[in-house]
N, C-alpha and C positions, 0 to 999 in steps of 0.2 A: 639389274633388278634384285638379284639375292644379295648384294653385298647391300644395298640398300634395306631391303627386309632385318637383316640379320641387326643393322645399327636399329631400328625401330623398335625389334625387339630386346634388346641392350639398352634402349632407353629406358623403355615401359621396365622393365626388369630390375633396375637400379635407380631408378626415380626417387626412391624414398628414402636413399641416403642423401640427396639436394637439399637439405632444408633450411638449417641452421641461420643461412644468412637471413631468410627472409622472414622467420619466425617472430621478433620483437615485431615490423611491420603488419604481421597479422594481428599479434595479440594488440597493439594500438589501432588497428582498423575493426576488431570486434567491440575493442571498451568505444571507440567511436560510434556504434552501433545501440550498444547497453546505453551511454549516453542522451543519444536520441530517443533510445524507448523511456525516460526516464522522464525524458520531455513530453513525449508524445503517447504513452499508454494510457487507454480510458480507466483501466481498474486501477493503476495508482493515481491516476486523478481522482478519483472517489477518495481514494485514501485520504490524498491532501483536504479533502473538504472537510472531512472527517477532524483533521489535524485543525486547520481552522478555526473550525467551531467550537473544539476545545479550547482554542487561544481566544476566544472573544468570550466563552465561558470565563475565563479566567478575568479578562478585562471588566467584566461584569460586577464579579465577586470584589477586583479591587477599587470598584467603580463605587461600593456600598460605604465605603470608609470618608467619600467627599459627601459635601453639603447638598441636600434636596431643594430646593427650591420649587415653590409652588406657588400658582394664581391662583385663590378659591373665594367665591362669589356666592351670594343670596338676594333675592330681592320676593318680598312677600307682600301679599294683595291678599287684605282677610273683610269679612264682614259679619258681626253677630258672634256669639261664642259667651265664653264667663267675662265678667267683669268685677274690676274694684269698684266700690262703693267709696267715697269719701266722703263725711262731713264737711266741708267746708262751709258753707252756711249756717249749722250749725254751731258751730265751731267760733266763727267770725261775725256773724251778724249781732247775738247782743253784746260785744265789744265795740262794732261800730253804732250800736244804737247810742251806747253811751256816749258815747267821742259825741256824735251832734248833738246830744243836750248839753253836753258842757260846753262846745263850741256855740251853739244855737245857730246849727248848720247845716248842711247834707252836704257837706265834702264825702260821708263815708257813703257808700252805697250798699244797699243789700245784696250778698252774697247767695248764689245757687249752692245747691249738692252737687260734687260732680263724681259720673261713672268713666271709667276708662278700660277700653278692651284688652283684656291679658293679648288676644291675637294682632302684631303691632301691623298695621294697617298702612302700606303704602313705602313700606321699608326695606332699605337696601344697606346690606353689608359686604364692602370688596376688601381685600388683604393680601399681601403677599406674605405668604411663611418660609420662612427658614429654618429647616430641622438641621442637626448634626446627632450620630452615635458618638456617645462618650464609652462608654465599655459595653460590649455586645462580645462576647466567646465564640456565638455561632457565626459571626462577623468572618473571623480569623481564621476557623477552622476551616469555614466553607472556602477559603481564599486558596488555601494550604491544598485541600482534598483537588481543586480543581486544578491547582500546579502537578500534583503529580497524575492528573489523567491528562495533563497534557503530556508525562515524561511517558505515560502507555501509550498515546495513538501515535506518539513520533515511534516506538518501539514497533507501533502495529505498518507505521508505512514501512520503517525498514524490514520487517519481515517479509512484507509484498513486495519490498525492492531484491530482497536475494533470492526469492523463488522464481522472479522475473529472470535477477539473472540464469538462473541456471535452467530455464523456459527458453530462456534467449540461446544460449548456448546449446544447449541439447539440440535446438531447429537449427542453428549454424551447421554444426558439425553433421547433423541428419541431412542436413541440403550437402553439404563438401562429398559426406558419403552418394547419394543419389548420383551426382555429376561424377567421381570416381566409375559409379556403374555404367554410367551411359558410355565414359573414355574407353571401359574394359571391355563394352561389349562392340563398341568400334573399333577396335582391335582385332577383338575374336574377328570382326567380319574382313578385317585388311586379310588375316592370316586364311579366311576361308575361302575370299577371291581368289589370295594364291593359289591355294588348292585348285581350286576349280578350273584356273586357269591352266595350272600344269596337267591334273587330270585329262582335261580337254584336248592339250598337244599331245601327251602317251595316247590318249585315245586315237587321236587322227592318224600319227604313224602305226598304231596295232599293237604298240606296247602293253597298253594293256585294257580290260571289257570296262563295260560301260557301269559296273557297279561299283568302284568305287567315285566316280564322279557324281550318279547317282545319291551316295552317301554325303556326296559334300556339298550337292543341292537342298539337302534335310539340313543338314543342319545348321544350311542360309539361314533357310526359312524356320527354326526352330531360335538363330541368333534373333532373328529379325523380329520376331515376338516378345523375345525378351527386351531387345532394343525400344521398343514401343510400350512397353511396362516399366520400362528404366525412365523413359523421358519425362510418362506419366509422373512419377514415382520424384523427379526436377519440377515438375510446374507442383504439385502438393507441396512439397517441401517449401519452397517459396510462397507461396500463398501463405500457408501457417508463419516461416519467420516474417513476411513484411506484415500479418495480422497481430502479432504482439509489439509491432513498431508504428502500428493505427498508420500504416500505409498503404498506398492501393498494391491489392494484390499479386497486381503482373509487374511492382518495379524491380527490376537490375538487383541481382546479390553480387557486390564483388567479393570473389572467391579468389585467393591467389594457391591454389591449389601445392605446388613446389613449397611454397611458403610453410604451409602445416603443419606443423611437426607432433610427431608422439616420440621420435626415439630419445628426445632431450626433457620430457616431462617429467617432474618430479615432484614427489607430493607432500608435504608437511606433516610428519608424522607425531609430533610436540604437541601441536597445537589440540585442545581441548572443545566444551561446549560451553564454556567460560562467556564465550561473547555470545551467544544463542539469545538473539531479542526477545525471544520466546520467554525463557527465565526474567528478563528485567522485567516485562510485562506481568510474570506473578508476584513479584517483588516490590513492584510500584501499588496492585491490588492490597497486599497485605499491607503497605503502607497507608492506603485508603482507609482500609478498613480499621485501623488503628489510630488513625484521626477521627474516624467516626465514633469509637469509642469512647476515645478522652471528651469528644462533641457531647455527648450522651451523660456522660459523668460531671459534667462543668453545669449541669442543670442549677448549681444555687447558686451560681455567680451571678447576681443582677445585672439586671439592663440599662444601661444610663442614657440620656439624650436632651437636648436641648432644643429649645426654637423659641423664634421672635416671629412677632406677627405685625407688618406696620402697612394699616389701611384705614378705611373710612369708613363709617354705618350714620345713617341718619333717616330725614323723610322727605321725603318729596325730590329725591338724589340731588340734596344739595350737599355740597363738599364747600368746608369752612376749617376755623379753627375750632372749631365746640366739635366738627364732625370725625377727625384728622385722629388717631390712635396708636401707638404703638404697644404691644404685649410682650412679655418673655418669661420664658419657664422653663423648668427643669423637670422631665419624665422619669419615674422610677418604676421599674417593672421586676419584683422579685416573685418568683413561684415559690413559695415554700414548700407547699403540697400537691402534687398531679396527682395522685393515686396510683401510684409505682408503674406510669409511663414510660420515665425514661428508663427507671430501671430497667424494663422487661426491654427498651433500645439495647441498651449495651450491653447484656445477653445475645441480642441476635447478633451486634454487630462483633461481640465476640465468638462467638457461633461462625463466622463469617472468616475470622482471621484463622481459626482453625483448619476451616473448609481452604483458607486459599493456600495454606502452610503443606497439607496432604497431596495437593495439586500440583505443588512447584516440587515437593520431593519425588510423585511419581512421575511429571514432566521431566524430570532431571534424569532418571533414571531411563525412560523411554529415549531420551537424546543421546544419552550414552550408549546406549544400545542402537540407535541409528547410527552413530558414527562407527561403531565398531564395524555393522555390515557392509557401511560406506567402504572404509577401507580394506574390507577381503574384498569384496567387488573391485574395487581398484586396482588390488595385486592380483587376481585374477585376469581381469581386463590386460594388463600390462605383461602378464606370462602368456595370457592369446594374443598379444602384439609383438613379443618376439620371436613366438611360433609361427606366425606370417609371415615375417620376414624371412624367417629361413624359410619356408615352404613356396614362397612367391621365386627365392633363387633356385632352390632343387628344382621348381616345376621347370624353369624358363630352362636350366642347362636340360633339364631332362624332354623338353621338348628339342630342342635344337639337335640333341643327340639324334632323337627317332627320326627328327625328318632328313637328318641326314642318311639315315639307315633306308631309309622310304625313298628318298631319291636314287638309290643304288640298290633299288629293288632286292632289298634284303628284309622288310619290312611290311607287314600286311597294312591296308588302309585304315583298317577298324582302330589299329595298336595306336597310330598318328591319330587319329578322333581321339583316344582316352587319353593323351598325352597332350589334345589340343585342349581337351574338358578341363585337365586338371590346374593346365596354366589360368584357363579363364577363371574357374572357381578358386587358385589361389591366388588372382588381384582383387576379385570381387571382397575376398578371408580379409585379403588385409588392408581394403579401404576400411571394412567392418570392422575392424579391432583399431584401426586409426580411432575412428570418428565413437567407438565403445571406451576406448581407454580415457579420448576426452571426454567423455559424459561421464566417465565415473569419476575423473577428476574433478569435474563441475559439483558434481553431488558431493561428495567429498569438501571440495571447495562450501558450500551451501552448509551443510552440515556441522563444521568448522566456523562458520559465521567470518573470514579469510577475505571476502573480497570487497576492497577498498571502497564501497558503497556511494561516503560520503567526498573523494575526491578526482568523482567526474568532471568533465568539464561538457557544456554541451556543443555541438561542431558546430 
Protein backbone atom coordinates (compact mmCIF):
# COMPACT_ATOMS: atom_id res chain seq x y z
CA UNK A 1 0.00 0.00 0.00
CA UNK A 2 2.77 2.74 0.77
CA UNK A 3 4.99 1.71 -2.21
CA UNK A 4 1.78 2.28 -4.20
CA UNK A 5 0.84 5.78 -2.51
CA UNK A 6 4.34 6.86 -2.81
CA UNK A 7 4.31 6.14 -7.14
CA UNK A 8 0.75 8.15 -7.04
CA UNK A 9 2.33 10.80 -5.56
CA UNK A 10 5.46 10.69 -7.97
CA UNK A 11 2.96 10.93 -10.62
CA UNK A 12 0.82 13.78 -9.67
CA UNK A 13 4.20 15.45 -8.82
CA UNK A 14 5.88 15.17 -12.26
CA UNK A 15 3.01 15.09 -14.36
CA UNK A 16 3.72 18.32 -15.94
CA UNK A 17 6.93 17.60 -17.43
CA UNK A 18 4.52 14.69 -19.81
CA UNK A 19 3.49 16.92 -22.38
CA UNK A 20 5.31 17.65 -25.28
CA UNK A 21 4.31 14.64 -27.19
CA UNK A 22 0.68 15.44 -27.13
CA UNK A 23 0.79 19.25 -27.34
CA UNK A 24 0.38 19.79 -31.47
CA UNK A 25 -2.73 17.17 -30.84
CA UNK A 26 -4.17 19.50 -28.35
CA UNK A 27 -3.53 22.60 -30.14
CA UNK A 28 -5.31 20.73 -33.48
CA UNK A 29 -8.20 19.48 -31.27
CA UNK A 30 -8.79 23.37 -30.01
CA UNK A 31 -8.38 25.04 -33.61
CA UNK A 32 -11.08 21.98 -34.22
CA UNK A 33 -13.21 23.56 -31.65
CA UNK A 34 -12.47 27.47 -32.82
CA UNK A 35 -13.58 25.93 -36.13
CA UNK A 36 -16.75 24.79 -35.23
CA UNK A 37 -17.53 27.96 -33.37
CA UNK A 38 -16.88 29.71 -36.47
CA UNK A 39 -19.61 27.69 -37.81
CA UNK A 40 -21.91 27.56 -35.27
CA UNK A 41 -21.67 31.07 -33.14
CA UNK A 42 -24.95 33.20 -33.11
CA UNK A 43 -23.02 36.57 -32.84
CA UNK A 44 -20.69 35.93 -35.86
CA UNK A 45 -23.54 34.97 -37.64
CA UNK A 46 -25.04 38.28 -37.22
CA UNK A 47 -21.92 39.38 -38.33
CA UNK A 48 -21.96 37.62 -41.58
CA UNK A 49 -25.48 39.26 -42.22
CA UNK A 50 -24.02 42.19 -41.71
CA UNK A 51 -21.28 41.25 -44.37
CA UNK A 52 -23.91 40.27 -46.85
CA UNK A 53 -25.85 43.11 -46.88
CA UNK A 54 -22.94 45.08 -47.69
CA UNK A 55 -22.29 42.77 -50.58
CA UNK A 56 -25.81 43.03 -52.09
CA UNK A 57 -25.36 46.78 -51.30
CA UNK A 58 -22.64 46.68 -53.57
CA UNK A 59 -24.47 44.59 -56.10
CA UNK A 60 -26.93 47.21 -56.02
CA UNK A 61 -24.76 50.18 -56.81
CA UNK A 62 -23.14 48.12 -59.73
CA UNK A 63 -26.58 47.06 -60.73
CA UNK A 64 -27.14 51.20 -61.50
CA UNK A 65 -24.75 51.18 -64.60
CA UNK A 66 -27.23 48.37 -66.66
CA UNK A 67 -30.36 49.21 -68.43
CA UNK A 68 -33.87 49.91 -66.64
CA UNK A 69 -36.39 48.75 -68.31
CA UNK A 70 -39.94 49.59 -67.81
CA UNK A 71 -43.81 48.84 -68.63
CA UNK A 72 -45.73 52.14 -68.21
CA UNK A 73 -49.35 52.45 -69.14
CA UNK A 74 -52.38 55.13 -69.29
CA UNK A 75 -55.77 54.92 -70.38
CA UNK A 76 -58.06 58.05 -69.78
CA UNK A 77 -62.09 58.33 -69.74
CA UNK A 78 -62.92 62.25 -69.76
CA UNK A 79 -66.15 64.04 -70.33
CA UNK A 80 -66.80 68.03 -70.62
CA UNK A 81 -63.73 70.38 -69.89
CA UNK A 82 -62.12 73.14 -72.57
CA UNK A 83 -62.33 72.73 -76.17
CA UNK A 84 -61.03 73.70 -79.66
CA UNK A 85 -63.21 75.38 -81.70
CA UNK A 86 -62.60 74.88 -85.47
CA UNK A 87 -64.07 76.60 -88.37
CA UNK A 88 -64.56 74.23 -90.63
CA UNK A 89 -67.66 75.17 -92.00
CA UNK A 90 -66.75 78.32 -92.25
CA UNK A 91 -63.79 77.73 -93.78
CA UNK A 92 -65.23 75.02 -96.41
CA UNK A 93 -68.70 75.67 -97.03
CA UNK A 94 -68.43 78.85 -99.50
CA UNK A 95 -65.69 76.95 -101.48
CA UNK A 96 -68.13 74.18 -101.70
CA UNK A 97 -71.08 76.45 -102.61
CA UNK A 98 -69.01 77.32 -105.48
CA UNK A 99 -67.87 74.02 -106.87
CA UNK A 100 -72.03 73.21 -107.29
CA UNK A 101 -72.64 76.11 -109.29
CA UNK A 102 -70.02 75.48 -111.43
CA UNK A 103 -70.72 71.95 -111.46
CA UNK A 104 -74.68 72.47 -111.19
CA UNK A 105 -74.54 69.94 -108.58
CA UNK A 106 -74.46 69.03 -104.76
CA UNK A 107 -71.47 66.65 -104.95
CA UNK A 108 -70.11 69.26 -102.22
CA UNK A 109 -72.07 69.08 -99.09
CA UNK A 110 -72.32 71.73 -96.30
CA UNK A 111 -69.91 71.58 -93.71
CA UNK A 112 -70.49 71.97 -89.59
CA UNK A 113 -68.10 73.85 -87.10
CA UNK A 114 -66.46 71.32 -85.17
CA UNK A 115 -65.36 71.41 -81.23
CA UNK A 116 -62.89 68.93 -79.91
CA UNK A 117 -62.08 68.08 -76.25
CA UNK A 118 -58.58 69.13 -75.08
CA UNK A 119 -59.41 66.04 -72.42
CA UNK A 120 -58.75 62.84 -75.04
CA UNK A 121 -61.72 60.75 -74.14
CA UNK A 122 -61.48 57.02 -74.29
CA UNK A 123 -57.72 56.82 -74.63
CA UNK A 124 -55.06 54.53 -74.03
CA UNK A 125 -51.22 54.92 -74.06
CA UNK A 126 -48.89 51.55 -73.23
CA UNK A 127 -44.85 51.50 -73.89
CA UNK A 128 -42.13 49.99 -72.89
CA UNK A 129 -38.95 52.37 -71.92
CA UNK A 130 -35.60 51.77 -71.95
CA UNK A 131 -33.32 54.07 -69.93
CA UNK A 132 -29.41 53.66 -69.82
CA UNK A 133 -26.91 56.44 -67.69
CA UNK A 134 -24.36 57.65 -69.89
CA UNK A 135 -22.18 59.78 -67.29
CA UNK A 136 -23.57 59.98 -63.83
CA UNK A 137 -20.25 60.68 -61.12
CA UNK A 138 -22.56 59.69 -58.24
CA UNK A 139 -23.08 56.38 -60.31
CA UNK A 140 -19.33 55.60 -59.68
CA UNK A 141 -18.67 57.00 -56.51
CA UNK A 142 -21.61 55.25 -54.83
CA UNK A 143 -20.17 51.94 -56.31
CA UNK A 144 -16.57 52.76 -54.98
CA UNK A 145 -17.97 53.88 -51.21
CA UNK A 146 -19.94 50.56 -51.05
CA UNK A 147 -16.84 48.45 -52.06
CA UNK A 148 -14.95 49.68 -49.39
CA UNK A 149 -17.85 49.20 -46.58
CA UNK A 150 -17.71 45.91 -47.76
CA UNK A 151 -13.67 45.83 -46.94
CA UNK A 152 -15.12 47.41 -43.12
CA UNK A 153 -17.74 44.60 -42.19
CA UNK A 154 -15.39 41.91 -43.46
CA UNK A 155 -12.84 43.82 -40.92
CA UNK A 156 -15.71 44.06 -38.51
CA UNK A 157 -16.42 39.81 -38.73
CA UNK A 158 -12.79 39.28 -38.19
CA UNK A 159 -12.52 41.32 -35.25
CA UNK A 160 -15.62 39.23 -33.79
CA UNK A 161 -13.64 36.29 -35.13
CA UNK A 162 -10.46 37.04 -32.78
CA UNK A 163 -12.27 37.99 -29.58
CA UNK A 164 -14.20 34.64 -30.26
CA UNK A 165 -11.06 33.20 -30.35
CA UNK A 166 -9.60 34.21 -27.41
CA UNK A 167 -13.48 33.84 -25.58
CA UNK A 168 -12.86 30.25 -26.83
CA UNK A 169 -9.60 29.86 -25.42
CA UNK A 170 -9.86 31.52 -22.12
CA UNK A 171 -13.16 28.86 -21.45
CA UNK A 172 -10.88 26.03 -22.74
CA UNK A 173 -8.01 26.55 -20.54
CA UNK A 174 -10.68 27.83 -17.47
CA UNK A 175 -12.54 24.41 -17.89
CA UNK A 176 -8.67 22.24 -18.26
CA UNK A 177 -7.97 24.43 -14.95
CA UNK A 178 -11.60 23.42 -13.12
CA UNK A 179 -10.90 19.65 -13.94
CA UNK A 180 -7.09 20.10 -12.76
CA UNK A 181 -8.90 21.12 -9.24
CA UNK A 182 -11.29 18.61 -8.98
CA UNK A 183 -7.82 15.75 -9.89
CA UNK A 184 -6.02 17.82 -7.05
CA UNK A 185 -8.67 17.67 -4.66
CA UNK A 186 -9.02 13.81 -5.36
CA UNK A 187 -5.84 13.51 -4.35
CA UNK A 188 -5.81 15.52 -1.38
CA UNK A 189 -8.60 12.95 -0.32
CA UNK A 190 -6.61 9.48 -1.51
CA UNK A 191 -3.73 11.14 0.82
CA UNK A 192 -6.38 11.79 3.64
CA UNK A 193 -7.97 8.30 3.69
CA UNK A 194 -4.45 7.43 4.24
CA UNK A 195 -4.34 9.28 7.08
CA UNK A 196 -7.24 8.33 8.45
CA UNK A 197 -6.65 4.90 7.79
CA UNK A 198 -3.26 4.78 9.47
CA UNK A 199 -4.53 7.07 12.30
CA UNK A 200 -7.20 4.57 13.00
CA UNK A 201 -4.54 1.44 13.20
CA UNK A 202 -2.09 3.81 15.74
CA UNK A 203 -5.28 4.52 17.45
CA UNK A 204 -6.55 0.73 18.05
CA UNK A 205 -2.94 -0.45 19.14
CA UNK A 206 -2.67 2.83 21.62
CA UNK A 207 -0.03 4.38 19.65
CA UNK A 208 -1.51 7.08 19.75
CA UNK A 209 -5.08 9.60 21.11
CA UNK A 210 -7.79 10.06 19.14
CA UNK A 211 -6.88 13.72 18.12
CA UNK A 212 -5.06 13.45 15.44
CA UNK A 213 -7.48 11.14 13.53
CA UNK A 214 -10.03 13.52 14.77
CA UNK A 215 -7.99 16.27 12.64
CA UNK A 216 -7.85 14.11 9.64
CA UNK A 217 -11.70 13.75 9.74
CA UNK A 218 -11.82 17.96 9.33
CA UNK A 219 -10.15 18.00 6.86
CA UNK A 220 -12.24 15.04 4.99
CA UNK A 221 -14.83 16.96 5.29
CA UNK A 222 -13.25 20.55 4.62
CA UNK A 223 -11.65 18.45 1.21
CA UNK A 224 -14.92 17.34 0.64
CA UNK A 225 -16.48 20.94 0.36
CA UNK A 226 -13.99 21.94 -1.77
CA UNK A 227 -14.34 18.91 -3.92
CA UNK A 228 -18.11 19.85 -4.43
CA UNK A 229 -17.04 23.70 -5.42
CA UNK A 230 -14.52 22.20 -7.68
CA UNK A 231 -17.00 20.00 -9.74
CA UNK A 232 -19.52 23.01 -9.61
CA UNK A 233 -16.87 25.15 -10.73
CA UNK A 234 -16.44 21.63 -14.14
CA UNK A 235 -20.08 21.77 -15.01
CA UNK A 236 -19.87 26.26 -15.31
CA UNK A 237 -17.02 25.95 -17.07
CA UNK A 238 -18.43 23.84 -19.69
CA UNK A 239 -21.62 25.28 -19.91
CA UNK A 240 -19.99 28.81 -20.87
CA UNK A 241 -17.36 26.91 -23.38
CA UNK A 242 -20.15 24.63 -25.20
CA UNK A 243 -22.36 28.31 -25.15
CA UNK A 244 -19.79 30.19 -27.42
CA UNK A 245 -19.92 26.80 -29.57
CA UNK A 246 -24.11 27.39 -29.81
CA UNK A 247 -24.01 23.81 -28.21
CA UNK A 248 -26.18 22.13 -25.67
CA UNK A 249 -24.75 22.74 -22.58
CA UNK A 250 -23.94 19.50 -20.85
CA UNK A 251 -21.91 18.14 -24.20
CA UNK A 252 -18.52 16.33 -23.48
CA UNK A 253 -15.24 18.78 -23.42
CA UNK A 254 -12.49 16.55 -24.62
CA UNK A 255 -9.59 17.58 -22.51
CA UNK A 256 -6.37 15.64 -23.08
CA UNK A 257 -5.07 17.01 -19.80
CA UNK A 258 -0.97 15.32 -20.11
CA UNK A 259 -1.31 16.87 -23.49
CA UNK A 260 -1.36 20.75 -22.34
CA UNK A 261 1.45 22.20 -22.29
CA UNK A 262 2.79 25.74 -20.79
CA UNK A 263 6.44 24.72 -20.29
CA UNK A 264 7.12 24.78 -24.40
CA UNK A 265 4.88 28.23 -24.97
CA UNK A 266 6.41 30.88 -26.52
CA UNK A 267 5.36 34.05 -27.59
CA UNK A 268 6.11 36.46 -30.50
CA UNK A 269 7.70 39.08 -29.34
CA UNK A 270 8.20 40.93 -33.29
CA UNK A 271 5.03 41.03 -34.10
CA UNK A 272 3.21 44.45 -33.91
CA UNK A 273 -0.60 45.91 -34.21
CA UNK A 274 -0.01 46.14 -37.85
CA UNK A 275 -2.62 43.53 -38.50
CA UNK A 276 -5.30 44.99 -35.81
CA UNK A 277 -8.81 44.86 -38.05
CA UNK A 278 -9.40 47.42 -35.85
CA UNK A 279 -7.12 49.96 -37.75
CA UNK A 280 -8.21 48.70 -41.32
CA UNK A 281 -11.60 49.44 -40.20
CA UNK A 282 -10.50 53.32 -39.73
CA UNK A 283 -8.74 53.23 -42.82
CA UNK A 284 -11.47 51.91 -44.91
CA UNK A 285 -13.83 54.92 -43.05
CA UNK A 286 -11.33 57.58 -44.12
CA UNK A 287 -11.39 56.14 -47.48
CA UNK A 288 -15.23 56.52 -47.39
CA UNK A 289 -15.28 59.56 -46.48
CA UNK A 290 -12.80 60.65 -49.06
CA UNK A 291 -14.96 59.36 -51.75
CA UNK A 292 -17.56 61.18 -50.33
CA UNK A 293 -15.76 64.21 -50.83
CA UNK A 294 -14.61 63.96 -54.43
CA UNK A 295 -18.77 62.85 -54.68
CA UNK A 296 -19.53 66.39 -53.32
CA UNK A 297 -17.01 68.22 -55.54
CA UNK A 298 -17.96 66.47 -58.90
CA UNK A 299 -21.31 68.41 -58.45
CA UNK A 300 -20.74 70.10 -62.17
CA UNK A 301 -20.12 67.11 -63.94
CA UNK A 302 -23.63 66.52 -65.86
CA UNK A 303 -25.70 63.84 -65.98
CA UNK A 304 -26.25 62.01 -69.16
CA UNK A 305 -28.97 59.24 -70.14
CA UNK A 306 -30.81 57.88 -72.81
CA UNK A 307 -34.03 55.87 -73.50
CA UNK A 308 -36.30 54.69 -76.32
CA UNK A 309 -39.89 54.32 -75.71
CA UNK A 310 -41.67 51.61 -78.27
CA UNK A 311 -45.55 51.21 -77.71
CA UNK A 312 -48.91 52.12 -78.77
CA UNK A 313 -51.59 55.09 -77.85
CA UNK A 314 -54.81 55.42 -79.70
CA UNK A 315 -58.92 55.25 -79.01
CA UNK A 316 -60.95 52.76 -78.45
CA UNK A 317 -57.60 50.29 -77.58
CA UNK A 318 -57.10 49.66 -81.00
CA UNK A 319 -53.58 48.78 -81.88
CA UNK A 320 -52.73 49.26 -85.75
CA UNK A 321 -50.03 50.74 -87.81
CA UNK A 322 -51.27 54.61 -87.31
CA UNK A 323 -51.37 53.30 -83.42
CA UNK A 324 -47.62 51.45 -83.16
CA UNK A 325 -44.64 54.30 -81.93
CA UNK A 326 -41.30 54.27 -81.16
CA UNK A 327 -39.50 57.41 -79.33
CA UNK A 328 -35.89 58.10 -78.27
CA UNK A 329 -33.92 60.68 -76.50
CA UNK A 330 -31.18 61.92 -74.87
CA UNK A 331 -31.44 63.45 -71.03
CA UNK A 332 -29.28 66.32 -69.86
CA UNK A 333 -29.23 67.14 -66.31
CA UNK A 334 -26.51 69.94 -65.34
CA UNK A 335 -26.86 71.86 -61.84
CA UNK A 336 -25.05 74.82 -62.47
CA UNK A 337 -26.36 76.59 -59.26
CA UNK A 338 -27.77 74.69 -55.68
CA UNK A 339 -27.04 77.57 -53.59
CA UNK A 340 -23.78 76.28 -52.00
CA UNK A 341 -25.29 72.57 -51.21
CA UNK A 342 -22.78 70.74 -52.12
CA UNK A 343 -20.41 72.95 -51.05
CA UNK A 344 -21.37 73.13 -47.35
CA UNK A 345 -21.36 68.47 -48.24
CA UNK A 346 -17.88 68.44 -48.66
CA UNK A 347 -17.04 70.50 -45.74
CA UNK A 348 -18.78 68.06 -43.65
CA UNK A 349 -17.50 65.28 -45.42
CA UNK A 350 -14.23 66.76 -44.92
CA UNK A 351 -15.04 67.46 -41.35
CA UNK A 352 -15.42 63.77 -41.33
CA UNK A 353 -12.05 62.54 -42.82
CA UNK A 354 -10.48 64.65 -40.18
CA UNK A 355 -12.70 63.05 -37.40
CA UNK A 356 -11.88 59.66 -38.77
CA UNK A 357 -7.80 60.57 -39.13
CA UNK A 358 -7.73 61.59 -34.90
CA UNK A 359 -9.68 58.20 -34.33
CA UNK A 360 -7.25 55.71 -36.06
CA UNK A 361 -4.19 57.80 -34.54
CA UNK A 362 -5.66 57.61 -31.01
CA UNK A 363 -6.83 53.81 -31.78
CA UNK A 364 -3.30 53.20 -32.86
CA UNK A 365 -2.04 54.47 -29.90
CA UNK A 366 -4.50 52.63 -27.34
CA UNK A 367 -3.36 49.23 -29.23
CA UNK A 368 -0.04 49.77 -28.57
CA UNK A 369 -0.51 50.32 -25.30
CA UNK A 370 -2.73 47.01 -25.01
CA UNK A 371 -0.22 45.16 -26.42
CA UNK A 372 2.45 46.25 -24.40
CA UNK A 373 0.37 45.27 -21.14
CA UNK A 374 -0.51 41.99 -23.09
CA UNK A 375 2.99 41.16 -22.94
CA UNK A 376 4.12 42.13 -19.18
CA UNK A 377 0.95 40.10 -18.33
CA UNK A 378 2.44 37.22 -20.33
CA UNK A 379 5.97 37.51 -18.68
CA UNK A 380 4.57 37.74 -15.61
CA UNK A 381 2.10 34.81 -16.16
CA UNK A 382 5.01 32.80 -17.41
CA UNK A 383 7.56 33.61 -14.22
CA UNK A 384 4.14 32.43 -11.86
CA UNK A 385 4.42 29.32 -14.09
CA UNK A 386 7.80 28.50 -13.34
CA UNK A 387 7.42 29.43 -9.81
CA UNK A 388 4.75 26.34 -9.69
CA UNK A 389 6.65 24.22 -11.03
CA UNK A 390 9.36 24.55 -8.59
CA UNK A 391 6.88 24.97 -5.63
CA UNK A 392 4.61 21.84 -6.80
CA UNK A 393 8.34 19.62 -6.57
CA UNK A 394 9.52 21.31 -3.01
CA UNK A 395 5.85 20.71 -1.82
CA UNK A 396 5.66 17.00 -3.06
CA UNK A 397 9.54 16.04 -1.65
CA UNK A 398 8.71 18.15 1.37
CA UNK A 399 5.63 16.31 2.10
CA UNK A 400 6.89 12.79 1.61
CA UNK A 401 9.71 13.94 3.85
CA UNK A 402 7.24 14.76 6.91
CA UNK A 403 5.27 11.68 6.49
CA UNK A 404 8.00 9.90 6.83
CA UNK A 405 9.15 11.76 9.85
CA UNK A 406 5.24 11.16 11.08
CA UNK A 407 5.31 7.62 10.50
CA UNK A 408 8.33 7.33 12.94
CA UNK A 409 6.63 9.29 15.32
CA UNK A 410 9.05 11.98 15.11
CA UNK A 411 6.52 14.42 13.88
CA UNK A 412 3.34 16.01 15.23
CA UNK A 413 0.06 15.61 13.14
CA UNK A 414 -0.75 19.32 12.78
CA UNK A 415 3.06 19.65 10.99
CA UNK A 416 1.75 16.55 8.22
CA UNK A 417 -1.68 18.69 7.77
CA UNK A 418 0.60 22.08 6.75
CA UNK A 419 2.82 19.97 4.67
CA UNK A 420 -0.44 18.19 3.31
CA UNK A 421 -2.12 22.07 2.57
CA UNK A 422 0.82 23.06 0.88
CA UNK A 423 1.19 20.18 -1.70
CA UNK A 424 -2.55 20.59 -2.38
CA UNK A 425 -2.34 24.43 -2.87
CA UNK A 426 0.74 24.06 -4.93
CA UNK A 427 -1.11 21.83 -7.70
CA UNK A 428 -4.14 23.82 -7.46
CA UNK A 429 -0.86 27.22 -8.06
CA UNK A 430 0.10 25.39 -10.87
CA UNK A 431 -2.95 24.29 -12.80
CA UNK A 432 -3.57 28.16 -12.22
CA UNK A 433 -0.63 29.55 -13.83
CA UNK A 434 -0.85 26.58 -16.62
CA UNK A 435 -4.31 27.74 -17.69
CA UNK A 436 -3.10 31.87 -16.76
CA UNK A 437 0.02 31.64 -18.89
CA UNK A 438 -2.28 30.32 -21.62
CA UNK A 439 -4.88 33.13 -21.51
CA UNK A 440 -2.28 35.49 -21.52
CA UNK A 441 -0.93 34.08 -24.56
CA UNK A 442 -4.45 34.14 -26.09
CA UNK A 443 -4.70 37.90 -25.25
CA UNK A 444 -1.37 38.34 -26.52
CA UNK A 445 -2.29 36.20 -29.37
CA UNK A 446 -5.70 38.61 -29.80
CA UNK A 447 -3.86 41.66 -29.57
CA UNK A 448 -1.20 40.70 -32.07
CA UNK A 449 -3.92 40.13 -34.55
CA UNK A 450 -1.34 36.21 -34.80
CA UNK A 451 -4.05 33.71 -35.29
CA UNK A 452 -4.63 32.31 -38.63
CA UNK A 453 -8.45 33.36 -38.59
CA UNK A 454 -8.95 32.79 -42.17
CA UNK A 455 -7.30 29.16 -42.51
CA UNK A 456 -9.89 27.01 -40.61
CA UNK A 457 -11.24 24.28 -41.74
CA UNK A 458 -14.56 23.19 -40.43
CA UNK A 459 -14.59 19.38 -38.83
Amino acid sequence: MYTLFIKRLLLLVFIAGIWYSGARAQTARLDGYIADAFDRNEGLKEQQIDLNRALYALKEAQAMYLPTVSVLGSYTKSSGGRTIDVPVGDLINPVYAALNELTNSNKYPQLGNQSFLLNPNNFYDAKVRTSLPLINAEIWYNKQMKQQLINSQQAAVNVYKRALVKDIKTAYYRYYQALQGVATYNSAMLLIKENIRENESLLRNGVRNGTALLRAQTEQQKTTAALIQAQHAVTNARSYFNFLLNRPLSDSIIVDTDALTAAHVTADTTAGTAKREELSQLRTLQQVYKLDYKLQKSGFIPKVNTFIDLGSQGFDFKVNDKTRYYLWGVNLQWDIFTGGQRKYRAAQSQAKIQAATAQLDQTTQQLNLQLDQAYNNYQSAKAAYQSSVAQVSFAGKYYTDQLKAYRAGQLLYLELVDAQNQLTNARLQIADSQAGLQIALAELERDQATYPINNLNSK
